[in-house]
C-alpha positions in Angstrom: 0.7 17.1 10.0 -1.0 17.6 6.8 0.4 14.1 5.8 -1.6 12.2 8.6 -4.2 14.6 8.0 -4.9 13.3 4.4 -3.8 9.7 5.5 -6.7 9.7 7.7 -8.9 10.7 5.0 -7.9 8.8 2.4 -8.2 5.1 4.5 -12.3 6.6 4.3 -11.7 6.5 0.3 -9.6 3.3 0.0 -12.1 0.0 -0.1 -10.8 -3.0 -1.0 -11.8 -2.9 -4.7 -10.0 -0.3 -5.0 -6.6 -1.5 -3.7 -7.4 -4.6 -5.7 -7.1 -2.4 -8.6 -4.2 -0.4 -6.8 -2.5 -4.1 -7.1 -3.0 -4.6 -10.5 -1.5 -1.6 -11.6 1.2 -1.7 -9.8 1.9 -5.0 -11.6 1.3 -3.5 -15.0 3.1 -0.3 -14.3 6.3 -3.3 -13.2 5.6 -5.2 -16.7 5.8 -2.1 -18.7 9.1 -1.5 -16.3 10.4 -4.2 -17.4 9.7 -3.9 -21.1 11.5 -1.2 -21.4 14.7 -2.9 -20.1 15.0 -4.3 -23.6 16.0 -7.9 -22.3 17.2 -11.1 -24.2 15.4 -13.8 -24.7 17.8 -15.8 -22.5 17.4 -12.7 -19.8 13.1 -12.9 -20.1 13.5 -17.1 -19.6 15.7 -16.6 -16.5 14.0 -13.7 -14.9 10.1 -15.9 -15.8 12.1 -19.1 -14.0 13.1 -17.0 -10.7 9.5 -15.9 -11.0 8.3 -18.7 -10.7 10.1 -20.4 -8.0 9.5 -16.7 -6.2 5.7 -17.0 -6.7 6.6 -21.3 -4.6 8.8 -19.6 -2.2 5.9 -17.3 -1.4 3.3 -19.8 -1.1 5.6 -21.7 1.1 6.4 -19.1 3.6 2.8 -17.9 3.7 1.5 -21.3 5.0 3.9 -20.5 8.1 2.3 -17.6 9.1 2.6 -13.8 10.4 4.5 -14.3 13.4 7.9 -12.5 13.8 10.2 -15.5 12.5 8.0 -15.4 9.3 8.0 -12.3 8.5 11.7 -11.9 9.5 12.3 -14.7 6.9 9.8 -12.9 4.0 12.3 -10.5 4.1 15.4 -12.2 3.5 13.5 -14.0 1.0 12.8 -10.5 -0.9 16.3 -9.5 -0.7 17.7 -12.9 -1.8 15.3 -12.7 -5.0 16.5 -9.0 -5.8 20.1 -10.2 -5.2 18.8 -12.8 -8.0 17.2 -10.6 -10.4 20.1 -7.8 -10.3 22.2 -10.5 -10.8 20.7 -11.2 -14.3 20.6 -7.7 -15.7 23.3 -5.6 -17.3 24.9 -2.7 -15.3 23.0 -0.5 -18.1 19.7 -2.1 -17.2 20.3 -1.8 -13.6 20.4 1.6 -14.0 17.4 2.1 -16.3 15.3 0.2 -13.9 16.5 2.3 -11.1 15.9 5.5 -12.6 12.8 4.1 -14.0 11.7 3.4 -10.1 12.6 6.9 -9.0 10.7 8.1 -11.5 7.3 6.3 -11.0 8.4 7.0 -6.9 7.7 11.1 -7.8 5.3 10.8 -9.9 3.0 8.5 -7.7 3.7 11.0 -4.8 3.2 13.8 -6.5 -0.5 12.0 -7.3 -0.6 11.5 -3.6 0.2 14.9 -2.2 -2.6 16.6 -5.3 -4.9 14.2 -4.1 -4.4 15.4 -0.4 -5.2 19.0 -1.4 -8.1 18.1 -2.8 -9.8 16.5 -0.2 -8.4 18.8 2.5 -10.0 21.6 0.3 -13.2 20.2 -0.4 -13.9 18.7 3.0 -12.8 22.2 5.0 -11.5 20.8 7.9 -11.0 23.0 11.0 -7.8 23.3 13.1 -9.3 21.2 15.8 -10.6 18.7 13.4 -7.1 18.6 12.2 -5.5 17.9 15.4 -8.2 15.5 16.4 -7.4 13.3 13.1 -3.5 13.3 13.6 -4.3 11.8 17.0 -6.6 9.2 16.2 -3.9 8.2 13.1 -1.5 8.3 15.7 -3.6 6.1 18.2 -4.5 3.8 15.5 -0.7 2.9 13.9 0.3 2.5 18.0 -2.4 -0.5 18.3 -2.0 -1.6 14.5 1.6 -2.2 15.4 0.9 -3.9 18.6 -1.5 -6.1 16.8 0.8 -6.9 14.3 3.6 -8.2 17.3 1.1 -9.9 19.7 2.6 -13.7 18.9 0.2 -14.9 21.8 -2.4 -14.3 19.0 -2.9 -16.7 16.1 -3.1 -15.5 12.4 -7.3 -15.5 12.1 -7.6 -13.9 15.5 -4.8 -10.7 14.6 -6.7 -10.5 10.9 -9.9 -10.4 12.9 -9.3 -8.1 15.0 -7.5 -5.8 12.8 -10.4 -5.9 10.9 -12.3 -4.8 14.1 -9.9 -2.2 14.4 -10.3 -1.1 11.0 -13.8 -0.8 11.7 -13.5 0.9 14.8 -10.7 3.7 13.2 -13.0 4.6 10.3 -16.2 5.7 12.7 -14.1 7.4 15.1 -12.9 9.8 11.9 -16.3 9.7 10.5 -17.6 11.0 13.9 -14.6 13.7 13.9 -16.3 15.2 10.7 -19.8 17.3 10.5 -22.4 15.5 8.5 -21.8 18.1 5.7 -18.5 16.9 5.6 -19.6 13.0 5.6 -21.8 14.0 3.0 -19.0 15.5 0.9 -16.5 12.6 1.6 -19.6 10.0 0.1 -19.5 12.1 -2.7 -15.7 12.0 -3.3 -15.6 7.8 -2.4 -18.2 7.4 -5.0 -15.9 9.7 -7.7 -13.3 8.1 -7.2 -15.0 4.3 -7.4 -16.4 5.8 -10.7 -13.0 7.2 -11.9 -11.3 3.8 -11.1 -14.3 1.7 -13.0 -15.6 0.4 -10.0 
């Protein structure tokens, strides 16, 4: 409960510049991953080459859309380009990336679930506002997910009206919380834009 609790609150702290810059470190923390692998030169020019014709693959697929055949087929396309990769390292390496994984796996959690304490302790949320969050989350991932597999709709229209959605999810918690509370939840979005440079 406490997980959908914080969930809730942290889609009010999330804003797009923010996962922008939740992107690019991701793709740093990967690079410095991968560094520590201690590759060849022949294993950097063959891992930079599948990159590459990942990166085409990509572009390819997302010109088809976000139906269910797509998406089906972005999957494949991931495993096949793990298969690929894998396929280039040692067994050693293999290993040191996977426990390199696990580890940044904890460690990002363990961000998460610190984070999650925080706000629940600064925003002092009641039993009932507790409840009252885990069942607009719920009620939100229900339509996300119908949404998401409504082929009737075309790629523009579901992105628009997820955006509604969006919209429409982030009042409904914002009118679950006292204006104290809203108050103190402006306070932590602007920390938190200020602690991420933005």
């Amino acid at each position: 409960m406490k997980r959908i609790i914080m969930g809730a609150l942290s889609l009010l702290l999330i804003t797009g510049a923010a996962q922008a810059q939740s992107v690019q470190k991701g793709k740093e923390h990967r690079r410095q991953q991968w560094e520590q692998l201690n590759l060849t030169a022949d294993q950097k020019s063959k891992l930079q080459a599948l990159n590459e014709e990942q990166k085409k693959a990509w572009a390819e697929l997302k010109s088809k859309g976000q139906d269910a055949a797509a998406q089906k087929q972005r999957r494949e396309l991931m495993q096949q380009f793990q298969t690929k990769r894998k396929a280039i390292l040692t067994a050693e390496q293999q290993q040191q990336l996977a426990k390199l994984r696990s580890e940044h796996r904890k460690e990002a959690r363990g961000k998460m679930q610190e984070s999650r304490k925080v706000i629940k302790q600064e925003l002092n949320l009641s039993q009932a506002q507790q409840e009252k969050l885990k069942s607009l989350n719920k009620n939100f991932r229900t339509k996300r997910e119908s949404l998401k597999g409504n082929t009737a709709l075309s790629d523009a229209q579901k992105k628009e009206q997820m955006k509604s959605l969006a919209k429409q999810h982030r009042q409904e918690l914002k009118g679950v919380l006292t204006t104290e509370q809203q108050q103190k939840m402006q306070e932590l979005r602007k920390e938190h834009r200020n602690k991420n440079g933005k």
